[in-house]
C-alpha positions as CSV (number, residue, x, y, z in Angstrom):
1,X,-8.7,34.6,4.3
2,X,-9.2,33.8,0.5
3,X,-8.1,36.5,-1.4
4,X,-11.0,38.0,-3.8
5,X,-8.7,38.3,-6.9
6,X,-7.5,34.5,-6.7
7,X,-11.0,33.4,-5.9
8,X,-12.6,35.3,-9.0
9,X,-9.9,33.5,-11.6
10,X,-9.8,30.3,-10.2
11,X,-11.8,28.2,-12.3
12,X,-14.0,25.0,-11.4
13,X,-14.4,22.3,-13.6
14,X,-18.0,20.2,-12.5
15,X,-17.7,16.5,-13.7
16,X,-14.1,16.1,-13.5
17,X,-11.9,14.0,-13.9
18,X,-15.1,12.0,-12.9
19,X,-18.8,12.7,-12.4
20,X,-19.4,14.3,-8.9
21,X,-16.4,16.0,-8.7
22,X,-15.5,19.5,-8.8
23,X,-12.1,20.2,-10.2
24,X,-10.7,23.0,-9.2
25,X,-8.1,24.4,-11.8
26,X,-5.1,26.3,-10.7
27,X,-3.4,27.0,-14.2
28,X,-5.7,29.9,-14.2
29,X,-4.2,31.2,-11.7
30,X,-0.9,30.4,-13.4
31,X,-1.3,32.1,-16.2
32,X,-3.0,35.6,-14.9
33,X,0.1,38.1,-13.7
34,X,-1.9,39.5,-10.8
35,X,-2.6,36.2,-9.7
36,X,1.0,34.7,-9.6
37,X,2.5,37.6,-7.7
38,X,-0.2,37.7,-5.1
39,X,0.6,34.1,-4.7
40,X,4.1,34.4,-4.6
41,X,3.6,37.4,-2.3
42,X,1.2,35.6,-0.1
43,X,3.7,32.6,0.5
44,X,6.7,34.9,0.6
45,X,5.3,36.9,3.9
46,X,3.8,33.0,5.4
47,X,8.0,31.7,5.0
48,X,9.7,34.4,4.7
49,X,11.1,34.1,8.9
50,X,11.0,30.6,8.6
51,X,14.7,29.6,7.4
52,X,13.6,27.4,3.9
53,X,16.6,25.8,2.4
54,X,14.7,23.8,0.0
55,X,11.2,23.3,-1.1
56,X,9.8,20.6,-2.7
57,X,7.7,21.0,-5.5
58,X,5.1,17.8,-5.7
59,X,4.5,16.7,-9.7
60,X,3.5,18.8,-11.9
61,X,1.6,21.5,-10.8
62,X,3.4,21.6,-7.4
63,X,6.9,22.8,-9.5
64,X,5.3,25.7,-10.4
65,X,5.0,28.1,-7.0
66,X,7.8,25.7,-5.6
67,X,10.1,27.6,-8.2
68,X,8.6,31.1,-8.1
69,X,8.9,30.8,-4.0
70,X,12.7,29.5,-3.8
71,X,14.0,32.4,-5.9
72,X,12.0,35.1,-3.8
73,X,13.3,32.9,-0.5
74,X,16.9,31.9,-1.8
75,X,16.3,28.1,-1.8
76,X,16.6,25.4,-3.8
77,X,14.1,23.2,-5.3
78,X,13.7,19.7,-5.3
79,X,11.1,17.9,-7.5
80,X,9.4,15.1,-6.2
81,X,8.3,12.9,-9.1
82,X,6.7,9.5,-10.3
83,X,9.1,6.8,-10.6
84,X,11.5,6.9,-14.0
85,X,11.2,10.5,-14.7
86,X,14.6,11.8,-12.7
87,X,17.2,10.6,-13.9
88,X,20.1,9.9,-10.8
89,X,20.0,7.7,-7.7
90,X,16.6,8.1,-6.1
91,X,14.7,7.5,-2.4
92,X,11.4,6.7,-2.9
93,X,7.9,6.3,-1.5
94,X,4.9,4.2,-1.9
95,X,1.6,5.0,-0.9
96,X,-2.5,3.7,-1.1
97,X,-4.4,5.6,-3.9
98,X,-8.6,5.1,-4.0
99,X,-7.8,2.4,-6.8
100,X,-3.9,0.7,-5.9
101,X,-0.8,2.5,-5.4
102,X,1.2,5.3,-6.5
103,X,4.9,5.7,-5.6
104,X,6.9,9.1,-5.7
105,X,10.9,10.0,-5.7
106,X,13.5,12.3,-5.5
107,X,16.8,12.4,-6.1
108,X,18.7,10.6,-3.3
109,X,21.1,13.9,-2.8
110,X,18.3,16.6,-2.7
111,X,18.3,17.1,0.8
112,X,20.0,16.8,4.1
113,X,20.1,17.0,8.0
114,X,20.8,20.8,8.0
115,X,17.7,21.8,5.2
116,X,14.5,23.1,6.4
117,X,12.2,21.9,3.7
118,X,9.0,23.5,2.4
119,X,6.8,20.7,0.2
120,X,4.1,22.6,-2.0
121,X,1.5,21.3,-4.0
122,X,-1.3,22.9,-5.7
123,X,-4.5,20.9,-3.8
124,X,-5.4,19.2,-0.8
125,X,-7.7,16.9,-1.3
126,X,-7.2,13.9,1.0
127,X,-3.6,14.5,1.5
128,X,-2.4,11.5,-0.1
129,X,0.4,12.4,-2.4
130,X,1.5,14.8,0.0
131,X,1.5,12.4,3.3
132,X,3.9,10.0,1.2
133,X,6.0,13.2,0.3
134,X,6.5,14.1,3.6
135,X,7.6,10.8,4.7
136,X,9.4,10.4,2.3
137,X,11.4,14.2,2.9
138,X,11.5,12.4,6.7
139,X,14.0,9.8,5.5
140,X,16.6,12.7,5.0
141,X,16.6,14.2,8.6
142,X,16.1,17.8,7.8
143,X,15.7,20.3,10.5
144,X,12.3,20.7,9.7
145,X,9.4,20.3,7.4
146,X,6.8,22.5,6.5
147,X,3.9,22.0,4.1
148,X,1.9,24.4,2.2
149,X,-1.2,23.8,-0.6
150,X,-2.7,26.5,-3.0
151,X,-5.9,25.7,-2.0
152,X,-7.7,23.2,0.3
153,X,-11.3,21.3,-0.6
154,X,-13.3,21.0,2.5
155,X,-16.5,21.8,1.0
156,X,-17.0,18.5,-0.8
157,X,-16.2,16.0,2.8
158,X,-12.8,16.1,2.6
159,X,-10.3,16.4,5.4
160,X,-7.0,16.1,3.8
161,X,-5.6,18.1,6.6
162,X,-6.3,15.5,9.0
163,X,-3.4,13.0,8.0
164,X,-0.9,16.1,8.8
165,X,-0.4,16.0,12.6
166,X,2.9,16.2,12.5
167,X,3.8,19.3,10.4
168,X,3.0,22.7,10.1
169,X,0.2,23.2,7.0
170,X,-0.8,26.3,5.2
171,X,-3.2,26.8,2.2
172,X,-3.4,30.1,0.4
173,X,-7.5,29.2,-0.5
174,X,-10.1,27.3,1.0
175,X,-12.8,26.0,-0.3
């Protein structure tokens, strides 16, 4: 159920990045108190039974509730990035974007077989990004994985869930 509070604050961009789409901004909800701690509330009672060692914040926006959850939970965080920006040994993943491909990393000791792993990001759109995350999270044999968005766009066609049969997903918003 979408909170009222979150829904009133989040703001929707028409026309962007491109004509036809409706951007949905989350740093509103970033930067409003109220709004933070009901998030971090609302994801707190979702994981808080659920054993997270480590959750994965998904670049940038992603590294924002990723870090706000672990310390509530305990857990570490592990940033999954675009290629160059951490600066060890990495793993990483390719994946199909609408135009080419995109490729994500982390560091190649960020997780391992005895983690249960959270991956957050702030949308789901088509699931993309996050689909290559996970994958790329299943190359270190963790216990389990778990995925969790901010909010999820259904009203504009998308099924971004679709591509998660695999793993348990849960969004804060829908809309």
């Amino acid at each position: 159920m979408n909170n009222k509070t979150l829904m009133a604050n989040l703001r929707c961009i028409p026309d962007f990045p491109q004509k036809g789409i409706n951007f949905r901004d989350v740093t509103t909800l970033f930067k409003n108190p109220a709004c933070l701690q009901i998030m971090v509330d609302e994801l707190y009672e979702i994981y808080k039974n659920k054993g997270i060692t480590k959750i994965v914040g998904i670049e940038s926006r992603g590294f924002v509730m990723a870090s706000a959850l672990a310390v509530k939970l305990g857990a570490g965080v592990v940033l999954a990035r675009k290629p160059g920006k951490l600066p060890a040994a990495t793993v990483q993943e390719s994946y199909a974007k609408e135009y080419g491909t995109d490729t994500i990393e982390i560091h190649e000791d960020a997780i391992n077989d005895k983690d249960v792993v959270l991956l957050h990001d702030d949308l789901l759109a088509t699931g993309g990004t996050m689909r290559a995350a996970c994958n790329l999270v299943k190359k270190f044999n963790p216990k389990a994985i778990m995925v969790n968005f901010i909010i999820e766009i259904t009203d504009e066609g998308l099924h971004g869930r679709d591509v998660f049969d695999d793993v348990e997903v849960t969004t804060l918003l829908t809309v």
